[in-house]
C-alpha positions as CSV (number, residue, x, y, z in Angstrom):
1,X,11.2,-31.9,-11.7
2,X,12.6,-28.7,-12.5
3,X,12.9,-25.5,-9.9
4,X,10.4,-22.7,-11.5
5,X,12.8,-19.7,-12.4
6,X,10.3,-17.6,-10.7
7,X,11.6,-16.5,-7.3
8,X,10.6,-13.9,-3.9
9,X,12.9,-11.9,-2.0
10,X,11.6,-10.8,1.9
11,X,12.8,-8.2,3.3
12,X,11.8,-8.6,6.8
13,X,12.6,-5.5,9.2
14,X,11.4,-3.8,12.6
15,X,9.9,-0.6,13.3
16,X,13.5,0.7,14.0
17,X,15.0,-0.4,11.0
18,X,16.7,-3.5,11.7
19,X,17.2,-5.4,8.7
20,X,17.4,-9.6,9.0
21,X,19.7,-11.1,7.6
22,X,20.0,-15.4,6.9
23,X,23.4,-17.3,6.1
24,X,22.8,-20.2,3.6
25,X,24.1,-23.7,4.8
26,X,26.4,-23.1,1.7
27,X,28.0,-22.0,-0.8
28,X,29.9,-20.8,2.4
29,X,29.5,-17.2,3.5
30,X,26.5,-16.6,1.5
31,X,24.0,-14.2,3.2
32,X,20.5,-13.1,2.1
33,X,17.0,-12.1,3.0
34,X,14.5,-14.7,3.2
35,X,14.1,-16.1,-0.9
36,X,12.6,-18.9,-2.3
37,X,11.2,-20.2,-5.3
38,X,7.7,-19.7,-6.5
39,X,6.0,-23.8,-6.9
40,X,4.0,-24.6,-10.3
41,X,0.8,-23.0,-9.5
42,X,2.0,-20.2,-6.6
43,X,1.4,-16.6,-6.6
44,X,4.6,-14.6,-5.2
45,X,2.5,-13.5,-2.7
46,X,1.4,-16.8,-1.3
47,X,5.5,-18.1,-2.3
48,X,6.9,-14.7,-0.1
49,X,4.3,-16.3,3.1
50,X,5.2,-19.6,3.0
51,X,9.1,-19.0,2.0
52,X,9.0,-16.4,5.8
53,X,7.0,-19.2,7.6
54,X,9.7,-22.0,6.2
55,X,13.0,-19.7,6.8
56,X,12.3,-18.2,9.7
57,X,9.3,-19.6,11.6
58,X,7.7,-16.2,11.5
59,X,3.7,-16.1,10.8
60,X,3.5,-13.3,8.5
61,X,0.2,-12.5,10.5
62,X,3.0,-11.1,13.3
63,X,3.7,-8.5,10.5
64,X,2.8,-6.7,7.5
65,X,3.7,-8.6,4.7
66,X,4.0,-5.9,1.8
67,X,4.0,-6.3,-2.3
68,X,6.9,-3.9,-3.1
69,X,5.4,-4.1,-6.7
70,X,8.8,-4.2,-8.1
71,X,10.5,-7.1,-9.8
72,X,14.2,-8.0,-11.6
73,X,15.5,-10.3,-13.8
74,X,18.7,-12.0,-13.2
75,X,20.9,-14.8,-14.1
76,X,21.1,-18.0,-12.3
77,X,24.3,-18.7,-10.5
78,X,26.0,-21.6,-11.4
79,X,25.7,-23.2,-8.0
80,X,22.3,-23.4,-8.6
81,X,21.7,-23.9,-12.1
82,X,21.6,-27.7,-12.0
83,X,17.9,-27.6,-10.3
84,X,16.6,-25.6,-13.4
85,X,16.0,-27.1,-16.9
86,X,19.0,-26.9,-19.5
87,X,18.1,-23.8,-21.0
88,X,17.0,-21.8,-18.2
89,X,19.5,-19.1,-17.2
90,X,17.6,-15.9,-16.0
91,X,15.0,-16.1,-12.6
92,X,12.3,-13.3,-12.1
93,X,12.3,-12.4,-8.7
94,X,9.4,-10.5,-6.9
95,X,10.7,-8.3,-4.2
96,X,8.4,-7.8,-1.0
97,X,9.0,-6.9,2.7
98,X,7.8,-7.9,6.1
99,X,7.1,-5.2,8.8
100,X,7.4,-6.3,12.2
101,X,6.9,-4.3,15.4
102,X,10.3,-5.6,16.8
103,X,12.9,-8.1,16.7
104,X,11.5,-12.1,17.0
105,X,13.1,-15.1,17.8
106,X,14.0,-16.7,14.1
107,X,13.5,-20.4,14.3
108,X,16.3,-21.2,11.1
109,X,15.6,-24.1,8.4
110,X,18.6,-25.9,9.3
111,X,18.7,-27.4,5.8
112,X,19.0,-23.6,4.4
113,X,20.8,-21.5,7.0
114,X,22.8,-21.7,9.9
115,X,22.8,-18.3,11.1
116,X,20.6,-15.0,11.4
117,X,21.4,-11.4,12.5
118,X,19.7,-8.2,12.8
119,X,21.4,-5.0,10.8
120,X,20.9,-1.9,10.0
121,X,20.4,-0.7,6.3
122,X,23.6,0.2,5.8
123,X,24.8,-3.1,7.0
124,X,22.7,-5.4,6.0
125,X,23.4,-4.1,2.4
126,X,26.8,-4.5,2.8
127,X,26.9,-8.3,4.1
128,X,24.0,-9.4,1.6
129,X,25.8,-11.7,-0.8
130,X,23.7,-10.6,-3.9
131,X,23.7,-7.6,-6.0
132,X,19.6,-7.5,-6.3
133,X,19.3,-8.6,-2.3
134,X,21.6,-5.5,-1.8
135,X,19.3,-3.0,-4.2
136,X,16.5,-4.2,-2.7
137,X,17.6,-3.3,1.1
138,X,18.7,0.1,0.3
139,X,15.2,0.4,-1.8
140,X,13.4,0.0,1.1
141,X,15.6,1.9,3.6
142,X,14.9,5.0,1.0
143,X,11.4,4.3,1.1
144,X,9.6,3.2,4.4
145,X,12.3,2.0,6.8
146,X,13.6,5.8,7.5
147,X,10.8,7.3,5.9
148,X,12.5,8.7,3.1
Protein backbone atom coordinates (compact mmCIF):
# COMPACT_ATOMS: atom_id res chain seq x y z
CA UNK A 1 0.00 0.00 0.00
CA UNK A 2 1.04 3.35 -1.03
CA UNK A 3 2.09 6.40 1.56
CA UNK A 4 -0.88 9.20 0.96
CA UNK A 5 1.10 12.26 -0.44
CA UNK A 6 -0.70 14.27 2.10
CA UNK A 7 1.53 15.17 4.93
CA UNK A 8 1.67 17.58 8.68
CA UNK A 9 4.42 19.55 9.80
CA UNK A 10 4.34 20.43 13.98
CA UNK A 11 5.93 23.01 15.10
CA UNK A 12 6.10 22.34 18.66
CA UNK A 13 7.56 25.32 20.93
CA UNK A 14 7.51 26.89 24.59
CA UNK A 15 6.24 29.96 25.94
CA UNK A 16 9.87 31.31 25.54
CA UNK A 17 10.33 30.43 22.19
CA UNK A 18 12.22 27.37 22.11
CA UNK A 19 11.73 25.61 19.00
CA UNK A 20 12.14 21.47 19.01
CA UNK A 21 13.90 20.08 16.79
CA UNK A 22 14.03 15.86 15.83
CA UNK A 23 17.00 14.12 13.92
CA UNK A 24 15.67 11.31 11.57
CA UNK A 25 17.37 7.82 12.03
CA UNK A 26 18.52 8.62 8.41
CA UNK A 27 19.23 9.92 5.61
CA UNK A 28 22.05 11.01 8.13
CA UNK A 29 21.92 14.49 9.51
CA UNK A 30 18.44 15.16 8.62
CA UNK A 31 16.57 17.35 11.13
CA UNK A 32 12.93 18.38 11.21
CA UNK A 33 9.89 19.20 13.22
CA UNK A 34 7.55 16.53 14.06
CA UNK A 35 5.94 15.38 10.27
CA UNK A 36 4.10 12.59 9.20
CA UNK A 37 1.88 11.36 6.77
CA UNK A 38 -1.87 11.85 6.76
CA UNK A 39 -3.52 7.71 6.71
CA UNK A 40 -6.46 7.02 4.01
CA UNK A 41 -9.35 8.50 5.86
CA UNK A 42 -7.28 11.21 8.39
CA UNK A 43 -7.91 14.77 8.78
CA UNK A 44 -4.50 16.76 9.25
CA UNK A 45 -5.70 17.67 12.39
CA UNK A 46 -6.25 14.25 13.86
CA UNK A 47 -2.66 13.17 11.48
CA UNK A 48 -0.62 16.53 13.32
CA UNK A 49 -2.09 14.59 17.08
CA UNK A 50 -1.24 11.40 16.51
CA UNK A 51 2.16 12.11 14.37
CA UNK A 52 3.18 14.53 18.19
CA UNK A 53 1.92 11.60 20.33
CA UNK A 54 4.12 8.96 18.01
CA UNK A 55 7.39 11.29 17.70
CA UNK A 56 7.61 12.69 20.78
CA UNK A 57 5.41 11.11 23.43
CA UNK A 58 3.77 14.44 24.01
CA UNK A 59 -0.23 14.43 24.64
CA UNK A 60 -1.22 17.36 22.68
CA UNK A 61 -3.67 17.87 25.61
CA UNK A 62 -0.20 19.23 27.52
CA UNK A 63 -0.46 22.02 24.77
CA UNK A 64 -2.28 23.90 22.30
CA UNK A 65 -2.30 22.18 19.29
CA UNK A 66 -2.93 25.04 16.55
CA UNK A 67 -4.21 24.86 12.68
CA UNK A 68 -1.80 27.38 11.15
CA UNK A 69 -4.35 27.31 8.18
CA UNK A 70 -1.56 27.41 5.78
CA UNK A 71 -0.38 24.65 3.48
CA UNK A 72 2.54 23.94 0.58
CA UNK A 73 3.14 21.82 -2.11
CA UNK A 74 6.39 20.23 -2.66
CA UNK A 75 8.23 17.56 -4.31
CA UNK A 76 9.03 14.25 -2.89
CA UNK A 77 12.64 13.54 -2.25
CA UNK A 78 14.00 10.81 -3.79
CA UNK A 79 14.84 9.00 -0.54
CA UNK A 80 11.34 8.70 -0.06
CA UNK A 81 9.74 8.42 -3.16
CA UNK A 82 9.74 4.59 -3.34
CA UNK A 83 6.75 4.48 -0.49
CA UNK A 84 4.48 6.58 -2.96
CA UNK A 85 2.86 5.30 -6.12
CA UNK A 86 4.89 5.65 -9.50
CA UNK A 87 3.49 8.79 -10.48
CA UNK A 88 3.26 10.60 -7.40
CA UNK A 89 5.99 13.37 -7.11
CA UNK A 90 4.47 16.44 -5.12
CA UNK A 91 3.06 15.99 -1.11
CA UNK A 92 0.68 18.69 0.38
CA UNK A 93 1.70 19.43 3.67
CA UNK A 94 -0.50 21.09 6.41
CA UNK A 95 1.54 23.21 8.62
CA UNK A 96 0.42 23.47 12.42
CA UNK A 97 2.11 24.18 15.79
CA UNK A 98 2.04 22.95 19.37
CA UNK A 99 2.15 25.46 22.26
CA UNK A 100 3.59 24.25 25.33
CA UNK A 101 4.09 26.06 28.68
CA UNK A 102 7.82 24.83 28.86
CA UNK A 103 10.22 22.38 27.79
CA UNK A 104 9.09 18.38 28.26
CA UNK A 105 10.89 15.34 28.30
CA UNK A 106 10.58 14.01 24.52
CA UNK A 107 10.23 10.31 24.64
CA UNK A 108 11.88 9.70 20.61
CA UNK A 109 10.37 6.90 18.09
CA UNK A 110 13.63 5.16 17.95
CA UNK A 111 12.63 3.85 14.49
CA UNK A 112 12.40 7.77 13.31
CA UNK A 113 14.82 9.80 15.32
CA UNK A 114 17.70 9.49 17.42
CA UNK A 115 18.03 12.86 18.80
CA UNK A 116 16.03 16.08 19.94
CA UNK A 117 17.02 19.65 20.90
CA UNK A 118 15.44 22.73 21.99
CA UNK A 119 16.42 26.03 19.69
CA UNK A 120 15.66 29.23 19.30
CA UNK A 121 14.00 30.52 16.00
CA UNK A 122 16.81 31.59 14.62
CA UNK A 123 18.42 28.29 15.08
CA UNK A 124 16.11 25.93 14.76
CA UNK A 125 15.57 27.42 11.14
CA UNK A 126 19.03 27.20 10.47
CA UNK A 127 19.49 23.32 11.40
CA UNK A 128 16.05 22.27 9.94
CA UNK A 129 17.03 20.15 6.96
CA UNK A 130 14.05 21.35 4.73
CA UNK A 131 13.35 24.41 2.89
CA UNK A 132 9.30 24.38 3.91
CA UNK A 133 10.32 23.10 7.70
CA UNK A 134 12.65 26.26 7.67
CA UNK A 135 9.67 28.75 6.26
CA UNK A 136 7.42 27.44 8.50
CA UNK A 137 9.67 28.12 11.77
CA UNK A 138 10.46 31.57 10.87
CA UNK A 139 6.42 31.95 10.01
CA UNK A 140 5.67 31.25 13.33
CA UNK A 141 8.48 33.15 15.10
CA UNK A 142 7.05 36.30 13.05
CA UNK A 143 3.70 35.57 14.24
CA UNK A 144 3.02 34.21 17.82
CA UNK A 145 6.37 32.94 19.15
CA UNK A 146 7.78 36.79 19.61
CA UNK A 147 4.59 38.21 19.09
CA UNK A 148 5.33 39.89 16.01
Amino acid sequence: MYKRPESVLVIVFTRAGELLLLRRTRPKGFWQSVTGSLEPTESPLHAASREVKEETGLSVFAGRLTDLHHSVRFPILPAWRQRYAPRVHYNREHWFALELPGRRLIRLNAKEHVQYRWLSAHRAAAMATSQTNRNAILALAGQSIYGG
